[in-house]
N, C-alpha and C positions, 0 to 999 in steps of 0.2 A: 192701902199700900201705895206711896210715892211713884209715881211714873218714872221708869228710869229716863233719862235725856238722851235724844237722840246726838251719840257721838262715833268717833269712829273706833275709841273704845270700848263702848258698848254693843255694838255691830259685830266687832271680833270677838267678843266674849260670847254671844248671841250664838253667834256663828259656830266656834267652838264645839259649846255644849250640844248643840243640833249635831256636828260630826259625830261629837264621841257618842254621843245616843246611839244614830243612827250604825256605827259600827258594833256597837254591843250588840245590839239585834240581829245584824246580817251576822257575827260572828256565832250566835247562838242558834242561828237556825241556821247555819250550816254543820253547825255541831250535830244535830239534830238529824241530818239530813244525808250527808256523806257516807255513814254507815250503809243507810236501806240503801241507798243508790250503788255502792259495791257490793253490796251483797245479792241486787238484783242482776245487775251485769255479770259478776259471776255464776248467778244461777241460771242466765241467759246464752254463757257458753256454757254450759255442761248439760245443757238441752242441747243444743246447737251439735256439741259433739258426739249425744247418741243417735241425733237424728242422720248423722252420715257415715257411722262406723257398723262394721257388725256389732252384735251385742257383744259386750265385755262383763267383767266382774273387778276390776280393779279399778282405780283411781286416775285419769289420765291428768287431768290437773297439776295432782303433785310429782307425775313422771314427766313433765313434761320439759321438753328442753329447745334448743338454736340452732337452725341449721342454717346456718352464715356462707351468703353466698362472695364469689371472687368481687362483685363490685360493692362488698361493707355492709351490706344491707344483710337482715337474716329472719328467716320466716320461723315460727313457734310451733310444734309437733305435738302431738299429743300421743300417747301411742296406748293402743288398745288390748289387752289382754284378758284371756277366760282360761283360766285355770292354771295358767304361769306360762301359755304358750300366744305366739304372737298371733291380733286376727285383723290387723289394720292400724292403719294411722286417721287422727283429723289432722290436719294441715292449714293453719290459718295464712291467708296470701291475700294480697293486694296487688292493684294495678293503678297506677297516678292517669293513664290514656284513657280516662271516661271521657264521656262528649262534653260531662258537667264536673269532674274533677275526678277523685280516687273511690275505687270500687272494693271492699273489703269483704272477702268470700271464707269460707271453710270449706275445706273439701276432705273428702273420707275416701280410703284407700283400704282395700284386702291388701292381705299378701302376696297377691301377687303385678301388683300394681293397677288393678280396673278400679275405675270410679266407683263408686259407691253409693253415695249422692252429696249433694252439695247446700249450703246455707247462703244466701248473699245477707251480710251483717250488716253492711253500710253503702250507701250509694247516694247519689244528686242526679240519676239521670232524670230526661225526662218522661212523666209521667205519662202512659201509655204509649209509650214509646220504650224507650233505655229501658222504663221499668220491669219491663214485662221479662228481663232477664229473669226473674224469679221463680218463675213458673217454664221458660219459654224450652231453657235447654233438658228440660225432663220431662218435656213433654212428645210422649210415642205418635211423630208424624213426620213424613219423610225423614229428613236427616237431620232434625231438630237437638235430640237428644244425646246428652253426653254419658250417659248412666250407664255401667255396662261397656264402657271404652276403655281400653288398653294405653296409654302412652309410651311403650315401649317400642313402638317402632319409629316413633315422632310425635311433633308434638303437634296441636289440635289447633284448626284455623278454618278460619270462613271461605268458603265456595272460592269469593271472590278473591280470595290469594292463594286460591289451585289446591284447598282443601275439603274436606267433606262435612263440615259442619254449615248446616243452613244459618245466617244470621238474621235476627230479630230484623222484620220488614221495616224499610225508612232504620233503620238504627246500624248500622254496618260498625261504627264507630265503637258504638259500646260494647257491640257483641263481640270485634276487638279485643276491648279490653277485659271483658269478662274471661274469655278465654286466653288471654295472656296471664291473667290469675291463675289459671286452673294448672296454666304450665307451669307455671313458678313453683306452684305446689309441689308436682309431683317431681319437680327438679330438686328441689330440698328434700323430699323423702328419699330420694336415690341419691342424693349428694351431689349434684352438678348444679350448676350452674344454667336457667333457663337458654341465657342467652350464646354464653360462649362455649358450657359445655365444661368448664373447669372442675375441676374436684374440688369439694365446701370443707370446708372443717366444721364441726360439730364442738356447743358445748354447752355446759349448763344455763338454764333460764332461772326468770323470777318470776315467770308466770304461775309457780305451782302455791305464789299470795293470792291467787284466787281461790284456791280449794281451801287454803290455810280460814280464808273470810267465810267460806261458805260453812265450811264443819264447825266454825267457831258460833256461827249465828245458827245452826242447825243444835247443835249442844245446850245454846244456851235459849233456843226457843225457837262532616259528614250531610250526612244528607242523616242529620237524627229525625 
């Protein structure tokens, strides 16, 4: 076979076929690949949301809806039920004030508003430090724990801003903002507003494409 000549013709044709390859491929194994990965995420929160609710019998995925606070922004509900009567909420909630950027928690609620317990989903804090939010605030020593607290008299904050939650040692920042999650939370489950206290409006979500994904793939097989 004839050597092609090196031109700048044949450079760009070269070059070409190498892209369109190389997209075929990437485009195939994300075919491939985007399924299990939402279907794993989705099977990620629906663990996520027994581990912090009382036991239920329904479906919170596909009940699940927006509770839109006054400044635009709106946190996702899940809401828990056994036997067609209410037995809590999960509440998924975020904070942007980590030490290392945004913190993304779930938190589970009875009916009457007490913790439940809680999942940290997403975080950058730092390791053995910020991290240890995951274990820190439910764990039974001094004033550590948040599990079994009420926020209906207020909301929940570290020592050091004339509260009674102990914050992670060296970490004040995160524990911060962990617990500015936890407000936010339980401020869309009762319809206000974390910060100013405003009444939210509620409305329907698109969250309940995760349950849609999961039965479909189940059917068919500081000083930080």
């Amino acid at each position: 076979m004839e050597k092609l000549k090196s031109s700048l013709l044949n450079m760009l044709l070269s070059l070409t076929i190498v892209c369109v390859c190389a997209g075929g491929i990437l485009a195939t194994v994300n075919m491939y690949t985007s399924a299990p990965i939402t279907l794993a995420k989705a099977a990620a929160l629906e663990t996520a949301i027994k581990n912090v609710t009382p036991p239920y019998d329904n479906n919170p995925l596909e009940e699940a809806y927006n509770a839109i606070t006054s400044a635009g922004d709106s946190l996702t509900i899940y809401p828990a039920t056994m036997g067609g009567k209410p037995v809590g909420v999960a509440v998924e909630s975020n904070s942007k004030n980590g030490f290392s950027g945004e913190i993304r928690v779930i938190v589970g609620f009875d009916t009457e508003g007490t913790i439940v317990n809680y999942s940290v989903l997403e975080h950058a804090e730092t390791p053995g430090l910020g991290s240890k939010m995951e274990e820190w605030f439910r764990t039974e020593k001094n004033n550590q724990s948040v599990i079994g607290r009420s926020l209906s008299s207020g909301n929940l904050s570290v020592n050091k801003d004339g509260g009674d939650v102990d914050a992670i040692t060296a970490s004040t920042i995160s524990s911060r903002a962990f617990l500015e999650s936890i407000n936010r939370a339980y401020s869309a489950y009762k319809g206000t507003d974390a910060t100013t206290g405003a009444t939210s409006n509620t409305t329907a979500t698109d969250a309940n494409s995760e349950a849609t994904v999961l039965e479909e793939a189940k059917e068919g097989g500081e000083n930080e």
